[in-house]
N, C-alpha and C positions, 0 to 999 in steps of 0.2 A: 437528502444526499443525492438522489436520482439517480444513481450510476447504470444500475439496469432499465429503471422505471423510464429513463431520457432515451435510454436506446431503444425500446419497445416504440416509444413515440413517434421518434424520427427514421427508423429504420426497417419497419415494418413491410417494408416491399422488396428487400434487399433479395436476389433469389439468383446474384453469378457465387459461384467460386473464385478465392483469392486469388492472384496472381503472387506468387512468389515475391519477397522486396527484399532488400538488402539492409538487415541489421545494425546500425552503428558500430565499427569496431571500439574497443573499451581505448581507454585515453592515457591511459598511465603505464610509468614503466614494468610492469608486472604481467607475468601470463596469469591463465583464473583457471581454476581450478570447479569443479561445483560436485554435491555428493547432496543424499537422500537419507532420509528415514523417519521414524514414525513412534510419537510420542503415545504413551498411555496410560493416561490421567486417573489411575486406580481412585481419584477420591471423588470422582464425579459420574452418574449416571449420564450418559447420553442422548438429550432433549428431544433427539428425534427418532430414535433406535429403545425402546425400553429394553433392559436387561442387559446393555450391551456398557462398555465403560467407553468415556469421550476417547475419541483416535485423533494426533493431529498430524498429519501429512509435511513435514518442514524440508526443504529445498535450502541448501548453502551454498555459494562461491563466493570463492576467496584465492588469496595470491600466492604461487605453484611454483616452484622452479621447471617443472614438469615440460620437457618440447615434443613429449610425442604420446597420443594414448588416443579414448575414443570421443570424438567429438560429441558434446550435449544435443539430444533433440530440442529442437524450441518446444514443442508440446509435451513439454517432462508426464500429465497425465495421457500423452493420446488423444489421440481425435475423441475421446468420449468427453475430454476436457474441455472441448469447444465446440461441441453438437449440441450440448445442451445450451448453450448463449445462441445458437445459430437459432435453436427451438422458438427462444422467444421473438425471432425475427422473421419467424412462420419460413427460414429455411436450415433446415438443419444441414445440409453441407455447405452456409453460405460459407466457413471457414476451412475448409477441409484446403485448400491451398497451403495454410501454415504450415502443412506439415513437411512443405518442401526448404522452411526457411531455415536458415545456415545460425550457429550460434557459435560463438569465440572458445566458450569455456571447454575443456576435459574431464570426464566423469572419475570420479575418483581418483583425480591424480594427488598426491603426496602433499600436504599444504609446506608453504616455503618455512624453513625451519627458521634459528634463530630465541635468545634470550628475553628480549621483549616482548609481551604479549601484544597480540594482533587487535585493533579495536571491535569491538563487537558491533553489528547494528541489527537489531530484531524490524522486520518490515511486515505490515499488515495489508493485502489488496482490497479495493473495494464491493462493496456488498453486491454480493451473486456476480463479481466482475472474474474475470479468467486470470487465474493468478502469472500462467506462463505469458501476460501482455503488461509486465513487467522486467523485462528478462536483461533489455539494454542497460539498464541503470543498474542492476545488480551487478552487472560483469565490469563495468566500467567503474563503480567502487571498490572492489574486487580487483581493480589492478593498479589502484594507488593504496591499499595494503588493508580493508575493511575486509572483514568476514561480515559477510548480509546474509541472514537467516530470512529466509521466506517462510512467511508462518500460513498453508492452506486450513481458513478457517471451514472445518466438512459440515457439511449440507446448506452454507449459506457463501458455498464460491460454486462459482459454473463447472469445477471440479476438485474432487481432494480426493489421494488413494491411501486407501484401510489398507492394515497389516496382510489381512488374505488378498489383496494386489486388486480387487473390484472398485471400480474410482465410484465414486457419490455425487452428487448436483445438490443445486438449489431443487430439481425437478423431481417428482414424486414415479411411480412405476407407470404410471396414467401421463407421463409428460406434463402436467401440471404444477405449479410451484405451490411448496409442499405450504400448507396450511400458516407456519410460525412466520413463512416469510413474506407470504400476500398479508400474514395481518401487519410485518413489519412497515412493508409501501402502502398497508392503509393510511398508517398513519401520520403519513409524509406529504398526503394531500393536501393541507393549508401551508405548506414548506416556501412555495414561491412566494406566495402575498405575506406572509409573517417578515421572511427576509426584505422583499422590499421597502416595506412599512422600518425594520430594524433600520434599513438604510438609508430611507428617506427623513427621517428624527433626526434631529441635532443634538436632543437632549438626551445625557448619561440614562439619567434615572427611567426614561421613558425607554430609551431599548433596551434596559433591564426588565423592564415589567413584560416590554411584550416578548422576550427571549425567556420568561420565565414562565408565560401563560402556555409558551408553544409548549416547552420542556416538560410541562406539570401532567400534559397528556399525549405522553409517549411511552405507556406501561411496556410494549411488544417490544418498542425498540431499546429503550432500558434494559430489558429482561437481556439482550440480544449483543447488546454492548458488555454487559456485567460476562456473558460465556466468554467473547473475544478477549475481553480483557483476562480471564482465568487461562487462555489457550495461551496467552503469551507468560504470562508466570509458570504454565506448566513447559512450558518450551526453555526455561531460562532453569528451572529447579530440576529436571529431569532429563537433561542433556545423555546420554547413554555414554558410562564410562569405563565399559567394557567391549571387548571385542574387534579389536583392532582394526585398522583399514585409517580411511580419511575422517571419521567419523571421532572416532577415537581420538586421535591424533588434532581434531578441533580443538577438543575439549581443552586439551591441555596448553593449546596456543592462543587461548582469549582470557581476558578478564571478566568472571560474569557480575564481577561486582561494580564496575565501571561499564555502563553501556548507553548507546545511544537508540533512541527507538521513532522510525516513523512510519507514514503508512498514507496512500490515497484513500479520497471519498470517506467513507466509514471506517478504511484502517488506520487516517487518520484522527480523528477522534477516537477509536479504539488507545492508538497512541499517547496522545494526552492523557487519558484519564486513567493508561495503565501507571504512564509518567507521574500522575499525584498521586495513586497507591503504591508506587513501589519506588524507595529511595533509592535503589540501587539505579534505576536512570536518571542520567547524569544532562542529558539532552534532550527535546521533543519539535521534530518536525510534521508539519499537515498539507500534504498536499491537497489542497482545495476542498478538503470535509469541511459541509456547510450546516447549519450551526454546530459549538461544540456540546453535544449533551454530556449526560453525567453529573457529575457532583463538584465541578471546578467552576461553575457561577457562585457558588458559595464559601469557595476555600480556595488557599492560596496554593501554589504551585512552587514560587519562588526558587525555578531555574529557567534556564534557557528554552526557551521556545522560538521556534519560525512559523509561519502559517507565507504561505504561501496561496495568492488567489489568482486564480482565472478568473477572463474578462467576461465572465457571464452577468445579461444584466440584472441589476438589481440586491446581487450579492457581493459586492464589494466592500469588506469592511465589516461583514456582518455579525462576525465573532469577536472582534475587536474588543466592544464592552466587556465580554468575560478575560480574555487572553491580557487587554492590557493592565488590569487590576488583578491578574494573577501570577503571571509569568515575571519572571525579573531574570536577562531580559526579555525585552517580547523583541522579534525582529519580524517585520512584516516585506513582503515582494509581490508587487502587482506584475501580472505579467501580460503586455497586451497581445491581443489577436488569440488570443486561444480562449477553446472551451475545456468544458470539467475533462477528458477524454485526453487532451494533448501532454498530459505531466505523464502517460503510458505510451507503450508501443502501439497502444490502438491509434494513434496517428498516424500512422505509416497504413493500416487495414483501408484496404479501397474499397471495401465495400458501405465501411462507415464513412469514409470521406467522397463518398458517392451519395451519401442520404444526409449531407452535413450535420453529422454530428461530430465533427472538429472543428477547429477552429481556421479564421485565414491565413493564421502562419505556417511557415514551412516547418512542415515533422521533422528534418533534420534541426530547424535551428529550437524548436523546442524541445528536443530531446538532449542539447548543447545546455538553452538555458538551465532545463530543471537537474539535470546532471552537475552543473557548475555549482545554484543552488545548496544544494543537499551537499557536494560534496567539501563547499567552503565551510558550512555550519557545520559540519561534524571537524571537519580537521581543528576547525578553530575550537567547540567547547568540548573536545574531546582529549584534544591532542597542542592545545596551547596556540595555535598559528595563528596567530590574529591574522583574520579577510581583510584586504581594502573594499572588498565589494559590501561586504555585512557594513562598514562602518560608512559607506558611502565615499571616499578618497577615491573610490575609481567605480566607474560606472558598467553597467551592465546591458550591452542594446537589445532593445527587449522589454527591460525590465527595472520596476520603479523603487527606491529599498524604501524600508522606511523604519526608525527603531524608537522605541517608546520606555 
């Protein structure tokens, strides 16, 4: 997946502070609303906290009649949410900039009423990646009428905050990253040459074999998928339906039986494979999680999937094998000029696009594309709208469809 291990790589000298940038405003008729709180999975002990039960951190916006209240920080956990990513880049305030960045939504304001339920969409970030470098694409579905639950997976995102309000890291009390998740990037070190190899093959059966050798020896990251994937059932079963406020007032305005679910890097495969265990998703999108692990090489899915790839090389296609023999349909979109990094807000971050680790295209038109993306495939197997762009009748600059 690489999402932190690519940034450690290439970014390792980074040592200004952001410059302030200016947000994408959201694209549809709707103001957005966003609201907080914090699930607790009484049926699971906590992997990294013994004694303690899993807490999971979840961030909502959604569409508001609301014109006046208090603007969202973009750093929903604080700068302690992005000091820990800055860690891994040997400077911790290489972020501390963000905190001056401007966001559309209003905290708590009243979600737009109305007898129809609102579509649901559960979103996962990627592994140890900073959940609040997602923030444009939420608000922007958020104002063509989705409620997007951000699900912060804690101690394996660069920040999640517990009940008593202390945010968590991938990073242990020693600034180190905690034991379950260096062994997770252990085991991602033959990840480049498996995927080229998958893509350099013509033949089915052979990128199955080597997609199933890579698979068969990834106990840490298995173990690590199997928790996300429980954080998003405990997020969808244990919604809080009590206590009034915005919170409240969700509940009652979504369908949890009808929903769509996707997620970057690992949240995407997170996605997937919550998508084959649980029938209540109805849709599954990946932004660029490369391979997909889990147990859908072997079983079918038979709904809707998108996978979505950036132009990194050597990974074009390389999930293909499992997704097109599983998904029904499978839709795929190549997108050129961009790296794993461009389907988030971290495009816009000058400190990463000072150590390229994004891609040549411009951050606003990738944030248009993957916005456009996401937001046609949900309308469409959510909410009936058939895309001319999914079906290829109109094209996408950018970007290559492809459906199988």
């Amino acid at each position: 997946m690489k999402s932190c291990a690519v940034l450690v790589a290439v970014a390792a000298q980074a040592t200004m502070a952001l410059e302030p940038f200016a947000l994408p405003a959201p694209t549809g008729p709707s103001r957005v609303g966003t609201t907080r709180w914090v699930i607790v999975d009484e049926m699971r002990e906590e992997t990294f906290e013994q004694g303690h039960r899993r807490e999971i951190d979840v961030i909502a916006w959604y569409p508001t009649l609301a014109s006046r209240g208090t603007p969202a920080p973009y750093l929903r956990q604080g700068l302690a949410g992005v000091r820990s990513f800055g860690a891994q880049l040997r400077s911790v305030n290489a972020f501390d900039g963000l905190e001056a960045v401007r966001t559309h939504a209003l905290v708590d304001a009243p979600p737009a009423g109305g007898r129809t339920p609102l579509p649901l969409l559960l979103f996962s970030h990627g592994y140890t990646a900073p959940p609040d470098g997602y923030t444009a694409l939420a608000e922007d579905l958020a104002s063509h009428g989705f409620v997007v639950v951000s699900i912060m997976h804690p101690f394996e995102a660069a920040g999640a905050t517990l009940r008593d309000g202390h945010v968590v890291s991938m990073l242990d009390a020693d600034g180190k990253l905690r034991p379950q998740v260096a062994g997770v990037f252990s085991e991602w070190g033959a990840e480049d040459a498996t995927m080229a190899a998958v893509t350099k093959s013509t033949d089915r059966d052979e990128q199955r074999r080597l997609l199933r050798a890579y698979l068969d020896g990834l106990s840490q990251t298995t173990a690590a998928l199997r928790r996300w994937v429980d954080d998003v059932r405990a997020v969808v079963d244990r919604w809080p339906g009590t206590g009034g406020g915005a919170v409240t007032a969700l509940r009652a305005r979504v369908d949890r039986s009808h929903l769509g679910v996707f997620g970057h890097s690992m949240g995407g495969v997170t996605s997937a494979e919550f998508c084959l265990r649980d029938t209540r998703c109805r849709a599954v999108l990946n932004l660029d999680g490369i391979p997909q692990y889990g147990m859908m090489i072997d079983q079918k899915l038979n709904r809707p999937l998108m996978m979505v790839y950036s132009a990194r090389p050597g990974r074009l296609g390389a999930s293909d094998p499992i997704y097109a023999s599983s998904a029904s349909p499978y839709y795929r979109a190549d997108v050129m000029e961009t790296l794993h990094l461009d389907f988030s807000d971290m495009a816009f971050w000058p400190a990463l696009r000072e150590r390229h680790a994004t891609g040549a295209i411009d951050p606003v038109r990738a944030v248009y594309i993957t916005r456009t993306l996401v937001r046609e495939f949900f309308h469409q197997e959510l909410q009936g709208a058939r895309s001319p762009i999914l079906s290829g009748a109109q094209a996408l600059d950018g970007a290559v469809m492809h459906r199988y």
